[in-house]
Every structure is written in structure tokens, then in C-alpha cells.
SERO-4910 file (N, C-alpha, C, O; in steps of 0.05 Angstrom, whole numbers):
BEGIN
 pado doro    nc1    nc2    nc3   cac1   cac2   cac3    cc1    cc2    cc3    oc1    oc2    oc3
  Unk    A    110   -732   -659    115   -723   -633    129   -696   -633    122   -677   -618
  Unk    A    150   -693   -651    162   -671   -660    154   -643   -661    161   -623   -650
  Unk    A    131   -652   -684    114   -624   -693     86   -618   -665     75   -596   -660
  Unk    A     82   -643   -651     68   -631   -631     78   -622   -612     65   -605   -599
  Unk    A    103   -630   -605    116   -616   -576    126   -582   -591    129   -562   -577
  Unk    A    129   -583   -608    129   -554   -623    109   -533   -621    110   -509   -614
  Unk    A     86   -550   -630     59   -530   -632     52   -516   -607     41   -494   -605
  Unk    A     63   -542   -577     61   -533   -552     72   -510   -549     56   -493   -541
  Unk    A    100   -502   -555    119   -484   -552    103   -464   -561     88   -450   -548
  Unk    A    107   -465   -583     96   -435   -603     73   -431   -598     64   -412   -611
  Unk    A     55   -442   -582     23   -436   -570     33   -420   -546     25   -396   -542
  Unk    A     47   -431   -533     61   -417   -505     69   -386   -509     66   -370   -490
  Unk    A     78   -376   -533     80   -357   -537    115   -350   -547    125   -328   -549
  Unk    A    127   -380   -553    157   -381   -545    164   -386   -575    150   -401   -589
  Unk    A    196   -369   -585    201   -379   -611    202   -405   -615    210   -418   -595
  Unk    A    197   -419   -636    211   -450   -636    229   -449   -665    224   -434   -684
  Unk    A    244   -463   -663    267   -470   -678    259   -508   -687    268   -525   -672
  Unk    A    245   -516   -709    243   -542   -709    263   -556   -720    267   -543   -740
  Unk    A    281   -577   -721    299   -583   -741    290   -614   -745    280   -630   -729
  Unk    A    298   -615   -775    308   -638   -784    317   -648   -807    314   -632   -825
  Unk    A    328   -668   -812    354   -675   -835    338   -673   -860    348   -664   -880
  Unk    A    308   -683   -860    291   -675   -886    283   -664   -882    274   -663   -859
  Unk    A    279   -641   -904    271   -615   -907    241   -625   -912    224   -613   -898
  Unk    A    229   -649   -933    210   -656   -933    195   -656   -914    175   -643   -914
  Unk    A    204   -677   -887    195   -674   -862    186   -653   -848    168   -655   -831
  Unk    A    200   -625   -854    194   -606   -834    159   -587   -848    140   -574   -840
  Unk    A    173   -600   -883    143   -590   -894    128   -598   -878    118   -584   -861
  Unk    A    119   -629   -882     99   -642   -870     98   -635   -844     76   -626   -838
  Unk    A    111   -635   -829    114   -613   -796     94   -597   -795     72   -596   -784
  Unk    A    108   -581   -811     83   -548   -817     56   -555   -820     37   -550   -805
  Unk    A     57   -567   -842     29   -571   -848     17   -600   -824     -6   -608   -829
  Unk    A     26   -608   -811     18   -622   -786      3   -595   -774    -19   -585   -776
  Unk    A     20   -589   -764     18   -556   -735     -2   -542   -746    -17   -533   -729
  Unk    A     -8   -533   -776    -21   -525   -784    -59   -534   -785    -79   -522   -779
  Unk    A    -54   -558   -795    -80   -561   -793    -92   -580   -767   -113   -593   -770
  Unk    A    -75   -580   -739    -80   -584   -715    -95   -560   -702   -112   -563   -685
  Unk    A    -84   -529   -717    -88   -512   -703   -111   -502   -718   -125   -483   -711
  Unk    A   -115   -515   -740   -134   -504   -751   -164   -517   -738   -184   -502   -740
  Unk    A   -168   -545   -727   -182   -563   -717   -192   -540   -693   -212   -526   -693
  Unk    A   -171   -541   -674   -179   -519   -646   -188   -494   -655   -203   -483   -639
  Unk    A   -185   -482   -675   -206   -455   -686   -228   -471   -686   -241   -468   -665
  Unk    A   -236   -487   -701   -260   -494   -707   -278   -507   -686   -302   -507   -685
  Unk    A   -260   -518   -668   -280   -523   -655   -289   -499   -618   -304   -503   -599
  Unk    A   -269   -478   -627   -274   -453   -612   -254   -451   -588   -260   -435   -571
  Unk    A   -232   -466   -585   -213   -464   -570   -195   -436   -572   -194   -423   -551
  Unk    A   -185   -428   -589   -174   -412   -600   -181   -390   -624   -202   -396   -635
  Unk    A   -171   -369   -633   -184   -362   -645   -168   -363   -679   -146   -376   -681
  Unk    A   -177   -353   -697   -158   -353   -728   -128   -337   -712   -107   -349   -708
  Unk    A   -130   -318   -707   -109   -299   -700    -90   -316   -688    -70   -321   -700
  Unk    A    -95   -330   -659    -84   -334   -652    -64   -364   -658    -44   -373   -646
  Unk    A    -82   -375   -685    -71   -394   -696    -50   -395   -717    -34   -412   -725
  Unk    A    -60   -361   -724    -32   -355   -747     -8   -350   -735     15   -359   -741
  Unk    A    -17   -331   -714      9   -331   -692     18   -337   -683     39   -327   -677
  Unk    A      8   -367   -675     31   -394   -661     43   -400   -680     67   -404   -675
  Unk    A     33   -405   -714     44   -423   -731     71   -390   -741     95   -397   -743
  Unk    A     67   -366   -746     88   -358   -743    110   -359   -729    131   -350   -737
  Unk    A    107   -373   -702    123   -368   -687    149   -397   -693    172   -400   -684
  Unk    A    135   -410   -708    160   -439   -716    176   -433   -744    165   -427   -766
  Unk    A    196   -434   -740    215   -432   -761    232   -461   -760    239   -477   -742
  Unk    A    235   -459   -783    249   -495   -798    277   -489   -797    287   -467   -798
  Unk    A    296   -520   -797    317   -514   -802    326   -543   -803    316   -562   -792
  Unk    A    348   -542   -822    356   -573   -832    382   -577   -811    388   -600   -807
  Unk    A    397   -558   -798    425   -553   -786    423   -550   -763    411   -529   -757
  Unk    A    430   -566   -739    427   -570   -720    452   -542   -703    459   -541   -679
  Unk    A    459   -524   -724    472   -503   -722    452   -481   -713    454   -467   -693
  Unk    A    431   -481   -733    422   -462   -725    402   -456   -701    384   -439   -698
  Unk    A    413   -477   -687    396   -479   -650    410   -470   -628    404   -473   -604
  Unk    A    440   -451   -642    465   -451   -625    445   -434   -601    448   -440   -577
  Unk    A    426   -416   -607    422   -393   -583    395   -404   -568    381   -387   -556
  Unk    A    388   -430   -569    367   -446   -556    373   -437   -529    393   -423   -524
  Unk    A    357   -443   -511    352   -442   -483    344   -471   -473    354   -482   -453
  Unk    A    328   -481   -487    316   -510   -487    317   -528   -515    300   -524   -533
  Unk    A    335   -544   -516    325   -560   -543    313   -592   -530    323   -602   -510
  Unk    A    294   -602   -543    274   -623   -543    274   -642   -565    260   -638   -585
  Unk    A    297   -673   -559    296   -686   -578    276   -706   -581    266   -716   -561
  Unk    A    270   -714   -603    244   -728   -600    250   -746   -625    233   -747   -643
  Unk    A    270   -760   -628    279   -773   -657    267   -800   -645    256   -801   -623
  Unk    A    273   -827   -666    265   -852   -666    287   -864   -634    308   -856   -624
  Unk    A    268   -884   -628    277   -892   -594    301   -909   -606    294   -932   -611
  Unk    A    325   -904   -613    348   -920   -627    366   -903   -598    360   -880   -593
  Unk    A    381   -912   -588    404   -893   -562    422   -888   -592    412   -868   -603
  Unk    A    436   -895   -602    462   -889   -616    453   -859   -628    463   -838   -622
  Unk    A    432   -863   -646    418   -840   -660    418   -823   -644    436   -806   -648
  Unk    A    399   -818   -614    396   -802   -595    437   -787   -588    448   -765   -593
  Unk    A    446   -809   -575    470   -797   -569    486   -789   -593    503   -775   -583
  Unk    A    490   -789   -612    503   -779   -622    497   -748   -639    512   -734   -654
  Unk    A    459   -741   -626    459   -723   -640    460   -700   -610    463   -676   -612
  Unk    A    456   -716   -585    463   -703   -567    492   -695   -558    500   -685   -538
  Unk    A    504   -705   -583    539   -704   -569    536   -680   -593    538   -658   -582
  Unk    A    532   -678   -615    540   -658   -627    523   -630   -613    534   -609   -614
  Unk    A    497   -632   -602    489   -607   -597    496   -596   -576    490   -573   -572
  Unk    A    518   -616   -550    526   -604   -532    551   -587   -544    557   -571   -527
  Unk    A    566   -585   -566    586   -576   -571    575   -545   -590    589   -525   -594
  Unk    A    551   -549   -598    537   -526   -609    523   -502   -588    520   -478   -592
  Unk    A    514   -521   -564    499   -495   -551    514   -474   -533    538   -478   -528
  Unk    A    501   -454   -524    511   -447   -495    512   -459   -484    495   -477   -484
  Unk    A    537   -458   -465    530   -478   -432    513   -472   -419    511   -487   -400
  Unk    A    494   -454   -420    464   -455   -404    450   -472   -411    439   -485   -392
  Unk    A    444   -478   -432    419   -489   -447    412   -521   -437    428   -539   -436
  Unk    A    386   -522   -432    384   -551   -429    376   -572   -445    356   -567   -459
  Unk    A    385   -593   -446    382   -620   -466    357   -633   -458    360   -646   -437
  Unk    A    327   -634   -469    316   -645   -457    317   -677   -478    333   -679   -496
  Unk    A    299   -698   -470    291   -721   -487    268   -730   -484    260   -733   -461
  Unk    A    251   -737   -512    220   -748   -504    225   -780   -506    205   -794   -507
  Unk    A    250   -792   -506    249   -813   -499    237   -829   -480    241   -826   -456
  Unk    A    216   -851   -491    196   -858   -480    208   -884   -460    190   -895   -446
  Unk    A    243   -898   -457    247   -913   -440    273   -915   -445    282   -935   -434
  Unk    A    294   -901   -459    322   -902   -453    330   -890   -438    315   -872   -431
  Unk    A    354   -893   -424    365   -883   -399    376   -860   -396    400   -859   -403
  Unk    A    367   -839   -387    372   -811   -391    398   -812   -383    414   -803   -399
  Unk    A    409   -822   -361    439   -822   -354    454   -829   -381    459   -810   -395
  Unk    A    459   -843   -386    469   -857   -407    474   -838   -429    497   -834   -438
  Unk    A    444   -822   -440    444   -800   -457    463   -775   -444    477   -765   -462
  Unk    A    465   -765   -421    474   -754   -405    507   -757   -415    522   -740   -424
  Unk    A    511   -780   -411    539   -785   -413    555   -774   -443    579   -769   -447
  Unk    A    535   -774   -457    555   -770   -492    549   -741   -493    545   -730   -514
  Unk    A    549   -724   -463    548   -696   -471    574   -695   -451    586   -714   -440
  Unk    A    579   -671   -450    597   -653   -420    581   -637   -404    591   -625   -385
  Unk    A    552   -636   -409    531   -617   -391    520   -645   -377    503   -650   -394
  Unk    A    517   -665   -360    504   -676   -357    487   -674   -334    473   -693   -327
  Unk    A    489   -648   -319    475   -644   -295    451   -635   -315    427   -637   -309
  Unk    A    461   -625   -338    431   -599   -355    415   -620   -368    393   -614   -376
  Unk    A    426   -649   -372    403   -676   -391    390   -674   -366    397   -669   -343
  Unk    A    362   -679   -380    330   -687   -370    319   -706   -391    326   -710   -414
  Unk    A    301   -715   -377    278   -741   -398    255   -714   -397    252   -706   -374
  Unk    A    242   -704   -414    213   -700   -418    197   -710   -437    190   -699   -459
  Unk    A    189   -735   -426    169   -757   -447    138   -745   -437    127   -744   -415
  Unk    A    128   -733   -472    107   -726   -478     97   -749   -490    108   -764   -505
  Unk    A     61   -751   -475     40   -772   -492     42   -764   -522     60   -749   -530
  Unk    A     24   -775   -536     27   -771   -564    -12   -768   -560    -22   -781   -542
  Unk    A    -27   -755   -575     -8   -724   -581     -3   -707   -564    -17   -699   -546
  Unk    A     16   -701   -568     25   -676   -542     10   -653   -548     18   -636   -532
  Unk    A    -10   -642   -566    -29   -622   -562    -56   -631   -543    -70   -615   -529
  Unk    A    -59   -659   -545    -84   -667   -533    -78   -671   -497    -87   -659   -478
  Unk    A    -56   -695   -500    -47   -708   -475    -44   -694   -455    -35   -673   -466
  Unk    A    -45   -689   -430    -42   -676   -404    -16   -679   -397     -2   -661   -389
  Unk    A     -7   -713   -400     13   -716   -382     37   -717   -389     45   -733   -406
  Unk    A     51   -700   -377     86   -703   -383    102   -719   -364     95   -712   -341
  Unk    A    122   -740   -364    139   -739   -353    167   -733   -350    182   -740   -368
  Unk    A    176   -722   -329    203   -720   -321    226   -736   -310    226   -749   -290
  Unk    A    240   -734   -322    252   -760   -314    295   -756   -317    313   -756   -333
  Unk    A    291   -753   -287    318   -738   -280    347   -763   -280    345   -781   -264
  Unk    A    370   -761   -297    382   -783   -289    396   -777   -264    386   -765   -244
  Unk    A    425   -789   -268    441   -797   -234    452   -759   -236    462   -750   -216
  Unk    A    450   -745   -253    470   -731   -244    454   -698   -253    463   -675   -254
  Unk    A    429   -711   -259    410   -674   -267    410   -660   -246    407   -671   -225
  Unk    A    415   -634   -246    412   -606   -220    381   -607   -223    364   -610   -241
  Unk    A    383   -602   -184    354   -597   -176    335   -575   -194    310   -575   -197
  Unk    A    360   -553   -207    352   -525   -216    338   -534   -245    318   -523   -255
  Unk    A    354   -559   -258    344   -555   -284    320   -581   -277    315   -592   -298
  Unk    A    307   -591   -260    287   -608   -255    275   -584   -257    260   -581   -277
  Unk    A    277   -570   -245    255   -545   -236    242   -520   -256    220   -509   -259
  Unk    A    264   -518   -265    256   -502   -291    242   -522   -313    222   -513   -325
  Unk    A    249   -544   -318    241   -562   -337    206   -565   -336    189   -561   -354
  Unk    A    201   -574   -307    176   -575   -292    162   -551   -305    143   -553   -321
  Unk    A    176   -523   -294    163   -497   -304    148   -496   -328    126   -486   -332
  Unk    A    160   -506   -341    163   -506   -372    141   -519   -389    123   -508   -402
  Unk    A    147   -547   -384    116   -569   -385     89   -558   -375     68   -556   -388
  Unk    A     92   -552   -354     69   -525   -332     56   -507   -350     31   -504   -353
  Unk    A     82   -494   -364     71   -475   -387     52   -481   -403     31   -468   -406
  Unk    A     60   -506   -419     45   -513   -440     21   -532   -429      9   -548   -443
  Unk    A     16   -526   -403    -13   -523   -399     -5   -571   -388    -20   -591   -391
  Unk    A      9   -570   -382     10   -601   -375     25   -606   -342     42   -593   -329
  Unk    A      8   -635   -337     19   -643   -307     41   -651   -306     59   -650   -323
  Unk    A     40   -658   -291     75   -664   -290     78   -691   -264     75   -689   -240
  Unk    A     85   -714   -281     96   -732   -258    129   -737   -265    142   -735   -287
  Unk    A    139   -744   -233    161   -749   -237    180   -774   -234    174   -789   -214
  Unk    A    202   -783   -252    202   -808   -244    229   -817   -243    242   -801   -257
  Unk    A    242   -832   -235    270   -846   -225    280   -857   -255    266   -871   -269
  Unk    A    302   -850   -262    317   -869   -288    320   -895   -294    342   -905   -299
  Unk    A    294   -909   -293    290   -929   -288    277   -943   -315    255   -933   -319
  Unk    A    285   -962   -332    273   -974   -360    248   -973   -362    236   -991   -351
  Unk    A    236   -957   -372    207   -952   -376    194   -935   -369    173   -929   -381
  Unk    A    204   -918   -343    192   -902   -327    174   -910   -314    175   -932   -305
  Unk    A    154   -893   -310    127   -897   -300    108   -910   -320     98   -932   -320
  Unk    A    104   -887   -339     73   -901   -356     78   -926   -374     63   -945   -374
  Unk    A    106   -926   -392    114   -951   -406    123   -985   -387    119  -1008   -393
  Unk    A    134   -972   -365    135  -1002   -351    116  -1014   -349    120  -1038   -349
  Unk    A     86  -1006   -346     62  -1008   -336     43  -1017   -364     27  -1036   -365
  Unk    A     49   -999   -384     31  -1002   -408     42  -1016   -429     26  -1026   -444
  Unk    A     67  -1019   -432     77  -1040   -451     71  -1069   -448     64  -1086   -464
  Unk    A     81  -1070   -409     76  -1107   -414     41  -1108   -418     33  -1124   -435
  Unk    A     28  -1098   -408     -5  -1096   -422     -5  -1109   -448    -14  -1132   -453
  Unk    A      5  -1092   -465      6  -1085   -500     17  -1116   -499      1  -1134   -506
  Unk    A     43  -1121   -492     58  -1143   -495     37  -1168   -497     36  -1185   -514
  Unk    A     22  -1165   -475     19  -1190   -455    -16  -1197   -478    -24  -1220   -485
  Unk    A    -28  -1172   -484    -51  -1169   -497    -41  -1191   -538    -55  -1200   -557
  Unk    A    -20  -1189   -534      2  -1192   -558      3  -1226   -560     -1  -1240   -580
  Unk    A     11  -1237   -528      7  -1263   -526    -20  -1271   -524    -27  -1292   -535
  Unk    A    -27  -1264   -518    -63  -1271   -517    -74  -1269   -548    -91  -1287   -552
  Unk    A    -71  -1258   -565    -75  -1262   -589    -52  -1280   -602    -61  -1285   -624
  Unk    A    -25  -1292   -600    -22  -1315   -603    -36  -1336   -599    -45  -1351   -616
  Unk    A    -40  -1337   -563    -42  -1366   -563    -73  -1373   -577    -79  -1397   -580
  Unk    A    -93  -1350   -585   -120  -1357   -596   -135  -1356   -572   -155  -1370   -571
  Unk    A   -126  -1339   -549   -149  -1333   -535   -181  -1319   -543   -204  -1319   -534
  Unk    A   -171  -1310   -557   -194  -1284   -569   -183  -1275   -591   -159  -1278   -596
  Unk    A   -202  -1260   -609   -196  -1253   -633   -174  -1224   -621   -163  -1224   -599
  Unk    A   -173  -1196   -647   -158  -1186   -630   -184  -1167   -630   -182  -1157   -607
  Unk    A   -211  -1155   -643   -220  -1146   -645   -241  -1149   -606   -251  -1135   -589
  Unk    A   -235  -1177   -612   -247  -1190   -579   -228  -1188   -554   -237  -1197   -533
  Unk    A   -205  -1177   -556   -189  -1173   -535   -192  -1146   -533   -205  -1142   -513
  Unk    A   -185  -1120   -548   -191  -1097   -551   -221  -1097   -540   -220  -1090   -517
  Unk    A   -241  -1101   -546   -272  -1099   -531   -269  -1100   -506   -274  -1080   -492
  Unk    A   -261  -1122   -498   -263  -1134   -467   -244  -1115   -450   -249  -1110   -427
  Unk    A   -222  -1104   -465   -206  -1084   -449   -213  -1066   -449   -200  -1053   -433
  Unk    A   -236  -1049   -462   -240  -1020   -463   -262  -1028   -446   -260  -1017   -424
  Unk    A   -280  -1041   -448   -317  -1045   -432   -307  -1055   -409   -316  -1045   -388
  Unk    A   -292  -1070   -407   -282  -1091   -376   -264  -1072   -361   -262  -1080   -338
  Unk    A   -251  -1053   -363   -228  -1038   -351   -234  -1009   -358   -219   -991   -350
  Unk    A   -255  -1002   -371   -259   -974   -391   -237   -948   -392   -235   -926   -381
  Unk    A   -218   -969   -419   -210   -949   -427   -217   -941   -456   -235   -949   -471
  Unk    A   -200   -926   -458   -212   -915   -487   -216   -929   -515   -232   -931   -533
  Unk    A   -186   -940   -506   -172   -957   -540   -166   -984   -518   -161   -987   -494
  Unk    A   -170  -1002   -540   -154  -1033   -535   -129  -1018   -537   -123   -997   -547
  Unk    A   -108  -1051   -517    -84  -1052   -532    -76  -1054   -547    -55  -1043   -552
  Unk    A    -89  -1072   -566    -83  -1079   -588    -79  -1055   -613    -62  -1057   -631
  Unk    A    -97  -1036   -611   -104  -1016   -628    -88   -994   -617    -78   -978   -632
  Unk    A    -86   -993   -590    -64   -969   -581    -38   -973   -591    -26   -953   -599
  Unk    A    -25  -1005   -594      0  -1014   -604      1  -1006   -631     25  -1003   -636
  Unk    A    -19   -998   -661    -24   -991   -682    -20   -962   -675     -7   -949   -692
  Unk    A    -30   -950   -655    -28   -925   -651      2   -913   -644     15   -893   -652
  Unk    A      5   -926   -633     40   -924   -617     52   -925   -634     65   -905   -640
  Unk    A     53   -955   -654     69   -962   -669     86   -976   -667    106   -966   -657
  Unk    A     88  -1008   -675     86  -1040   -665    125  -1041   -663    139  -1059   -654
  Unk    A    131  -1016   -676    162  -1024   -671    166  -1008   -656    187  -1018   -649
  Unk    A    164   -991   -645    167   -975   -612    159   -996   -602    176  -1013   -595
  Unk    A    137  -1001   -598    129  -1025   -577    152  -1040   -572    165  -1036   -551
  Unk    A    159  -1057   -591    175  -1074   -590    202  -1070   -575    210  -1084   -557
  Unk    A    216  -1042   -589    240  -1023   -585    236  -1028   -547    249  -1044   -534
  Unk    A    213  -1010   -538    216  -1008   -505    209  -1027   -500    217  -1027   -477
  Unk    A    196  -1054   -504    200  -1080   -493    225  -1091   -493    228  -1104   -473
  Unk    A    245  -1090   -508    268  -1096   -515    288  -1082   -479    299  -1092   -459
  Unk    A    282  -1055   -488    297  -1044   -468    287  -1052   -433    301  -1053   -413
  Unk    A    265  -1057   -435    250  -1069   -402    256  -1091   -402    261  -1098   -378
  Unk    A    259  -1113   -422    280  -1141   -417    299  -1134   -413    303  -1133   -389
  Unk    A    320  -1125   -431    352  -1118   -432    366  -1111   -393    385  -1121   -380
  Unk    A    342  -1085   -385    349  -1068   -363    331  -1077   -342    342  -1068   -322
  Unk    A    316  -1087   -337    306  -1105   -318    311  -1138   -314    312  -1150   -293
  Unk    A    314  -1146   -335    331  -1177   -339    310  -1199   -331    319  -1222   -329
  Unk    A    275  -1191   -325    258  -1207   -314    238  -1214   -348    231  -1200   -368
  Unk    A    234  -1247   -338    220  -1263   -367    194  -1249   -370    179  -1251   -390
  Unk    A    188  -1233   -346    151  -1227   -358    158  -1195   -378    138  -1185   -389
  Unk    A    179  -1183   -380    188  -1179   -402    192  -1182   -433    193  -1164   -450
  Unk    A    195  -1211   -435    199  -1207   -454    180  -1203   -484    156  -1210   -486
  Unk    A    195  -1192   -503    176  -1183   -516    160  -1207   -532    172  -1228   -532
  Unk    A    136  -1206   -545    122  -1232   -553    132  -1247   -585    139  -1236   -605
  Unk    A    129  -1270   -579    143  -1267   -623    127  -1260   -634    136  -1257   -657
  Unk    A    105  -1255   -635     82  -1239   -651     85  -1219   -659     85  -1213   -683
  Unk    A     89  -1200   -635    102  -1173   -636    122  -1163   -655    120  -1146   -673
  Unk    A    145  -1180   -648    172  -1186   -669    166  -1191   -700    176  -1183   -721
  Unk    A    148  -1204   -695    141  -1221   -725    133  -1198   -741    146  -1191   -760
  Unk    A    108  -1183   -733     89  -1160   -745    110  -1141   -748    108  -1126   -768
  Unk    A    132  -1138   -731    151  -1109   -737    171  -1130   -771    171  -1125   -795
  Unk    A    179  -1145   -760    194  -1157   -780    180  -1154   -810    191  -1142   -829
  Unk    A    150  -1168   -813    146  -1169   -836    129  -1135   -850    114  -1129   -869
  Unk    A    143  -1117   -824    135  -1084   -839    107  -1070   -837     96  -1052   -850
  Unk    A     97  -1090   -809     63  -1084   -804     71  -1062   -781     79  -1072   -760
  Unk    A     69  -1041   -782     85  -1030   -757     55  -1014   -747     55  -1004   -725
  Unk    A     35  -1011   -762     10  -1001   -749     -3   -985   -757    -16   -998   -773
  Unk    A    -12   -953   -758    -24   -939   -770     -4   -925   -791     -7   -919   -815
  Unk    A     15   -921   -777     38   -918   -798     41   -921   -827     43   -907   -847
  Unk    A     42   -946   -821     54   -958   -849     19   -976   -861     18   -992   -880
  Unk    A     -2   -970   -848    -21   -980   -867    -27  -1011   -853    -47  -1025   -856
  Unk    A     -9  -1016   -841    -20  -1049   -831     -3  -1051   -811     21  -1046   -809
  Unk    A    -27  -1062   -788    -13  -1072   -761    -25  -1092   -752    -29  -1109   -769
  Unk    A    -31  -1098   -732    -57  -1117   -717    -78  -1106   -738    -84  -1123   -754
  Unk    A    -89  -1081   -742   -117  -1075   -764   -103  -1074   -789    -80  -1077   -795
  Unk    A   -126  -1068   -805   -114  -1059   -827   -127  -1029   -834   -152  -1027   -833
  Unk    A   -116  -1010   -839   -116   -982   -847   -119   -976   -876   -100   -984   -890
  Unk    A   -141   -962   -891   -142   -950   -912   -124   -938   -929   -120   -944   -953
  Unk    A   -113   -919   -916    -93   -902   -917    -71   -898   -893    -76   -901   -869
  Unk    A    -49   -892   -905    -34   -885   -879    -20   -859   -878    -17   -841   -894
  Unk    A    -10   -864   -842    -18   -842   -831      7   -832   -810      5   -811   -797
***
């Protein structure tokens, strides 16, 4: 999610500053952004030039120091709050007081995040689909105490990188996860109880409802411990049983099937990814 909400930037025309604690990671980053942008040459979106030029425009960094002169920083770490806030408490003490905190947190409570800063009018949610080079849709997602100004600029911004923009109340899940997890969830019990195989639940949901991917295979796609993670938080913060998450679900994260990821999820994967 990282290296795509990046590629957005630096396609935009805008420096990016990528960070993270492995330096390995930011390789793999590069060479993500890289041969993303090399796909849209080829298939005539863009041209070579303009692909060297975006990928110039990202520079790496292990030090959450060297983002002091950001305008916008965009965290996009694992859906854990402690992790999140504590790297948002250190970058409120690094930036300008202009700068705004955004998060691609896909169902923690932006308020909350808000709170382990001193800017909390400048926290925003901006949860990008995955991939955020492909996906259209962004959401916004303002807690109790964001300025109208930095909704607005934020909006701008997403706009830029060529995406819609819905907007949504600080509410566990938002819009698209409240809606698409208990799906996933619920698609999760149905392959417990032996309603259908899972290969036979995925069919019936793409031909019967036409979408693209089963749930089943979107949850491999997502990645069966996110799943799990924002089911957790839509029980926890809604407190209703059709929440909760499935033991199946649990079970597959537990014994390290987490999806395309790691090579085994509901399918099984050749290689991973």
C-alpha cells in the first residue's frame, strides 16, 4: 500500500519522501514502483520518460527525521493502533505545525489516532483501495475534531492523483469495510459450516452478484489477518454478534495461512507475493 500510495504522489508530479525501518523494504518499494510503472509504459498509458521521472521523484529514508519539511505525510503501516500511534506521536513532534497527518487505516478510529498527536484538528483517515495505482476510490474519513480546511485540502489532493473521493463519519469500518468484511466474514462461515466448497462460494459470488473476485479469494488478496484485525475492531466498536469474526478465520490467521502473502490462505499460491 506504501509503495503504491507513493507512485500516486510522484506520478502527480510531487517529491515523495518514502520511509521505513528496513532499508530492505524500501528496496523492494523501489523496485515495486518500478516495475508498476514499467507495466503502464507497456501497455501505453504513459510514456518511458515519464516513468523515469516519477520513479526519480521518490527518495528513501530509514528516519522518520528526514520528513521534518513534509507538507503531507501518509501512514500506511500494519492495522495494529499502538504501532500507528506511536509513530504518529513521534512525527507530530518532528513536523511543521502546518503539515498534515494523514492514515490509510482501513477501520481504526482516526480520533483516537488524533489524540497521541497535539495537531488533532490536522489527523485525517485517507484509506486507499489496494492497489492504489489501479483503484479509483479513496476514502476520507474526518475524526471529532479535523478542520473543515484540512478535509478540503486532503480531498484536493486524492483529486490529484486522479481518484474519487467519498466521505465518511469515524465510525468502525467506515463505509467500504463495514459492508465488505462481514461479506468476507460471513462467506468464511459458509465455508465452515460445508455449505459449499470455497472454490463454489467464490463462483456463485462473482456470476450471482458479478463481481470480480470471490470473497473468499479477495480475503487472500487483502490478507486473512487484516481481515481478521478489522473484524475484531467492528465487534470491539460496534458491540453487535453479526460481527463477530468466524473461528475459521482465526484459525487460518493462527496457523500462518494469511493468503497470497505468505503462500497459503483459503488457496494455495505457488509462490509468494
Amino acid at each position: 500500500m506504501g509503495t503504491g500510495i507513493a507512485q500516486l504522489a510522484a506520478a502527480a508530479q510531487m517529491a515523495v519522501v518514502m520511509a521505513d525501518s528496513d532499508g530492505a523494504a524500501l528496496t523492494r518499494g523501489l523496485q515495486s514502483i518500478s516495475s508498476s510503472l514499467a507495466k503502464f509504459v507497456k501497455k501505453g498509458v504513459i510514456s518511458e520518460d515519464e516513468a523515469n521521472a516519477t520513479l526519480a521523484r521518490v527518495s528513501t529514508t530509514t528516519s522518520l527525521a528526514d520528513m521534518s519539511s513534509a507538507d503531507v505525510v501518509i501512514e500506511a503501516v500494519s492495522e495494529r493502533e499502538n504501532v500507528k500511534k506511536g509513530i504518529f506521536s513521534e512525527l507530530d513532534r518532528l513536523l511543521k505545525p502546518s503539515a498534515i497527518l494523514a492514515s490509510n487505516t482501513s477501520s481504526i478510529s482516526i480520533t483516537r489516532l488524533a489524540a497521541s498527536t497535539q495537531r488533532p484538528q490536522q489527523v485525517i483517515g485517507m484509506h486507499f483501495m489496494n492497489p492504489p495505482p489501479l483503484m479509483k476510490l479513496v476514502e476520507i474519513v474526518r475524526g471529532l475534531a479535523t478542520a473543515d480546511e484540512v478535509f478540503e485540502q486532503t480531498k484536493e489532493l486524492a483529486e490529484r492523483f486522479g481518484k474519487t473521493v467519498v466521505s465518511s463519519r469515524d465510525f468502525p469500518g467506515f463505509v467500504v469495510n463495514r459492508i465488505l468484511m462481514p461479506m468476507i466474514n460471513e462467506a468464511f462461515y459458509a465455508l465452515l459450516e460445508g455449505v459449499s466448497s470455497a472454490e463454489e462460494i467464490d463462483t456463485a459470488m462473482k456470476l450471482g452478484t458479478n463481481q470480480p473476485m470471490g470473497p473468499l479469494a479477495l480475503a487472500d488478496f487483502i490478507g486473512l489477518d487484516t481481515c481478521l484485525s478489522i473484524m475484531g475492531v467492528l465487534h470491539a466498536g460496534l458491540g453487535d454478534a453479526k460481527y463477530r469474526p468466524c473461528p475459521l478465520l482465526a484459525q487460518y490467521v493462527d496457523a500462518g495461512w494469511l493468503g497470497r502473502k505468505s503462500g497459503r490462505g483459503v488457496y494455495h499460491y505457488l509462490s509468494k507475493m
